[in-house]
VOGU-3710 file (C-alpha; in Angstrom, 3 decimals, decimal comma):
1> xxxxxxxxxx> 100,399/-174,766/81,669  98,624/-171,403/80,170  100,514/-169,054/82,403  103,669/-170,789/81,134  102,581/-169,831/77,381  101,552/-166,745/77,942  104,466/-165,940/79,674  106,479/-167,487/76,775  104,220/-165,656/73,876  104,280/-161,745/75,971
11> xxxxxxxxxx> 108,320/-161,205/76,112  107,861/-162,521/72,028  104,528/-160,527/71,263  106,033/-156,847/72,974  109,596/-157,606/70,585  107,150/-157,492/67,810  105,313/-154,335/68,572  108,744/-152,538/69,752  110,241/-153,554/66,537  107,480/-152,863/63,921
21> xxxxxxxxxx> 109,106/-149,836/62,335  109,087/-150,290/58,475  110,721/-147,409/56,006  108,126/-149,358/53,489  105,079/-148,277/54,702  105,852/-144,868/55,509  103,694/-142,312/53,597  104,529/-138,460/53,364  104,921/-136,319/54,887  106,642/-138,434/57,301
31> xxxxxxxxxx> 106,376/-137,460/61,242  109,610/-137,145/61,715  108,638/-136,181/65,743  107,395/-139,566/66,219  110,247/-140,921/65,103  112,364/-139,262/67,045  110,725/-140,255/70,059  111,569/-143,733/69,869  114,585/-143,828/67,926  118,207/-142,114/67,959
41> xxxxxxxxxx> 118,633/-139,384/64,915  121,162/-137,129/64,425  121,151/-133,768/62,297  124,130/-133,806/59,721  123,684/-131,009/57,696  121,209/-127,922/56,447  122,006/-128,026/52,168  119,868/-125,817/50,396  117,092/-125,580/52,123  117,257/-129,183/52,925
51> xxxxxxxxxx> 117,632/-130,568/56,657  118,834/-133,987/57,037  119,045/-136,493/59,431  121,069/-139,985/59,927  120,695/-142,778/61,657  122,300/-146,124/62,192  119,813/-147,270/64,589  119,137/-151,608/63,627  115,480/-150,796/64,563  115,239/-148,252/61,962
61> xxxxxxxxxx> 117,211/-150,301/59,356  113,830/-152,018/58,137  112,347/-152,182/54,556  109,423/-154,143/53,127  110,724/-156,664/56,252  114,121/-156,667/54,793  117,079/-155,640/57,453  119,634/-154,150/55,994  121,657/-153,153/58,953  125,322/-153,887/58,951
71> xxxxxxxxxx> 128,793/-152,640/59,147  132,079/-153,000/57,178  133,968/-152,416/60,575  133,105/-153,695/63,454  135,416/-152,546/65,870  134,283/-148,675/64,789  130,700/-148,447/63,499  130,754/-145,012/62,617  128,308/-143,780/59,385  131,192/-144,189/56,952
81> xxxxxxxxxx> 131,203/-147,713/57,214  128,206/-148,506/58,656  124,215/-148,959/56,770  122,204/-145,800/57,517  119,228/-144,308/56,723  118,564/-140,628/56,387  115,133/-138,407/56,460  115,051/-135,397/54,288  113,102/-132,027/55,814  112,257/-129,615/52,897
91> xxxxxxxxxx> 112,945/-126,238/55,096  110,455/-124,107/53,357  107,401/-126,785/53,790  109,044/-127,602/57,461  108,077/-131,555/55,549  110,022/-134,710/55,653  108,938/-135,391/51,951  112,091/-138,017/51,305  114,049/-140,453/52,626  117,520/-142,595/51,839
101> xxxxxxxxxx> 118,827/-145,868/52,687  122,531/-146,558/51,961  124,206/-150,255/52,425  127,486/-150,872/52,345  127,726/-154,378/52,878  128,029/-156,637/49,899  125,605/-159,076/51,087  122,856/-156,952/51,705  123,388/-154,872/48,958  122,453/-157,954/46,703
111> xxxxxxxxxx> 119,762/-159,391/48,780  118,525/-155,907/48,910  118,892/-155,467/44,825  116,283/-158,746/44,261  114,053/-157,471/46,786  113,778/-154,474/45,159  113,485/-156,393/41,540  111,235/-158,484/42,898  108,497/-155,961/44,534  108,711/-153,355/42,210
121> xxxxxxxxxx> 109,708/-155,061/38,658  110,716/-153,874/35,207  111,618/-150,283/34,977  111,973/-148,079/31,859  114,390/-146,287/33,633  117,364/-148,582/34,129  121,412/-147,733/33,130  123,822/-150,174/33,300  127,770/-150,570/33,196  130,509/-153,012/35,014
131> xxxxxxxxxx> 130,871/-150,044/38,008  127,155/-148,391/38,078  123,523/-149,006/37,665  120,789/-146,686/38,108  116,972/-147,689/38,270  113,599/-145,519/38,988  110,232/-146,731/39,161  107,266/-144,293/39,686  104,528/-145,716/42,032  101,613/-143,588/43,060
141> xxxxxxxxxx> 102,458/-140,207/44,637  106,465/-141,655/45,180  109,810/-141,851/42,702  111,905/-145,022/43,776  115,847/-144,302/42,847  118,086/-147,404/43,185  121,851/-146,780/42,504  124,498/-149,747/42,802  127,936/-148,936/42,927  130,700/-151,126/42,253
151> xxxxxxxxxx> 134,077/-148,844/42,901  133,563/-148,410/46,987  136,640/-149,328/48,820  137,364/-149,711/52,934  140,728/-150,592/54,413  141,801/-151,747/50,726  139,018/-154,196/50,119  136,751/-153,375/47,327  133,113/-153,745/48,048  129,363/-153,194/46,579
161> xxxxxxxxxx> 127,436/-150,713/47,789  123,299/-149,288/47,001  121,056/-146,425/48,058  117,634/-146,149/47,451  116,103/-142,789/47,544  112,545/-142,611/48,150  110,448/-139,180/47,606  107,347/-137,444/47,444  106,742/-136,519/43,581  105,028/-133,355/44,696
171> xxxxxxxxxx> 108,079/-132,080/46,333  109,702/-129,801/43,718  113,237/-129,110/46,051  113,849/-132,404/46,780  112,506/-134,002/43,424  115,356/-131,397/41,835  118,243/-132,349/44,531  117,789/-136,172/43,600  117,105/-136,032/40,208  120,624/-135,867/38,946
181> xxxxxxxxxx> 123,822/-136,904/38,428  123,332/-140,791/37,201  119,519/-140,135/37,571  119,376/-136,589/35,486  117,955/-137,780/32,185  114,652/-138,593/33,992  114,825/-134,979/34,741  114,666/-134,402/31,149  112,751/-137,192/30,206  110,215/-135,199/32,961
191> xxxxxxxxxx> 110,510/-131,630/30,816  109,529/-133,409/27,391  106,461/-135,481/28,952  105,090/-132,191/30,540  104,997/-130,813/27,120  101,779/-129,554/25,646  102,182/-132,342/23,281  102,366/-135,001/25,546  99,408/-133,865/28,051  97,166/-136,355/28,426
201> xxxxxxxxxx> 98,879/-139,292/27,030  100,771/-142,543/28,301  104,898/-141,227/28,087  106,435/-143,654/29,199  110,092/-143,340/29,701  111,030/-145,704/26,739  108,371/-143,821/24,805  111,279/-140,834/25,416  114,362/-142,808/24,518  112,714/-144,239/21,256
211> xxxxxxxxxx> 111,981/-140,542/20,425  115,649/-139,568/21,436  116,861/-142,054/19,127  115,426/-141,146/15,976  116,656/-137,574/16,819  119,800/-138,365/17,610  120,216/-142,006/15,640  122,284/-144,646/17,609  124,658/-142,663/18,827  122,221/-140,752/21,418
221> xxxxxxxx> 123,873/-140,248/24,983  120,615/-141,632/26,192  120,879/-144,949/24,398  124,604/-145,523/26,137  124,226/-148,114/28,962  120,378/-148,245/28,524  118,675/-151,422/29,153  115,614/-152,235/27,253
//
């Protein structure tokens, strides 16, 4: 009868150790080599000194025990309709010092969304309208950047999509290539709090749009879509 469990538990207890890859619990630099060892990566593109590599690999499609693989097609999972994650080498450190998750699948976009709100919390950071939202939260020596978007369509059907960039704060290149766009007014909300001024004091991010707005009054640029 015990050779019949342990036979049972082994098959069960090697799945386990196979399939223990976590994004979560990464810390950087990441060893990309490793990875690559055990899992399939492909190079996409060299942009500014900046190396990336994809993946749609399920076993690498793991976040804080979340799954988030999935596919919008599933007759042709190629990466434009298919979750992915990428890792981001800084050339000149020759460092993996960031890395990206994208899902395009409605479900797990929202599952994803109050796992996220759930293990992380209230941000300062956090824009809102009916197509885009844009959150970061700053935890030890990493930036969390959560983007939702609302407008993605495939074959005609209109569908939710999120990313979450993850990166080392350190990293100056790659801090500067995701620190814009919907995310740039942390980038100057980062200028202002490195100020002499500020040095050696608790800036939070609200601390900078309360400031903004007694500048600026009401209508600020920085008050529009902000969520307090």
């Amino acid at each position: 009868m015990k050779s019949i469990i342990l036979l049972t538990l082994f098959p069960l207890l090697m799945y386990c150790q196979v399939n223990s890859f976590d994004l979560d619990r990464l810390s950087f630099p990441v060893d990309l080599s490793a990875i690559e060892k055990k899992y399939e990566l492909h190079k996409n593109s060299d942009l500014s000194g900046i190396i990336i590599y994809n993946s749609t690999d399920p076993s690498l499609l793991q976040f804080s025990g979340f799954s988030f693989s999935g596919t919008l097609n599933k007759q042709e999972q190629s990466i434009l309709s298919t979750n992915y994650v990428s890792f981001y080498k800084n050339r000149t450190k020759n460092q993996v010092n960031a890395y990206r998750l994208e899902i395009r699948t409605i479900l797990k976009t929202e599952e994803f969304e109050k796992l996220l709100e759930k293990k992380l919390g209230k941000t300062d950071f956090y824009y809102r309208n009916s197509e885009f939202s844009y959150r970061i939260w700053s935890v030890g020596n990493k930036l969390y950047l959560f983007e939702t978007n609302n407008t993605g369509r495939y074959n005609n059907e209109k569908f939710k999509s999120c990313n979450l960039y993850v990166l080392a704060k350190e990293d100056q290149l790659l801090s500067n290539y995701f620190i814009s766009g919907g995310f740039q007014y942390y980038g100057d909300y980062l200028q202002e709090k490195n100020r002499l001024e500020h040095k050696g004091k608790k800036y939070t991010y609200r601390n900078f749009v309360d400031d903004r707005e007694k500048q600026d009054g009401t209508d600020s640029f920085y008050l529009k879509d902000y969520v307090k």
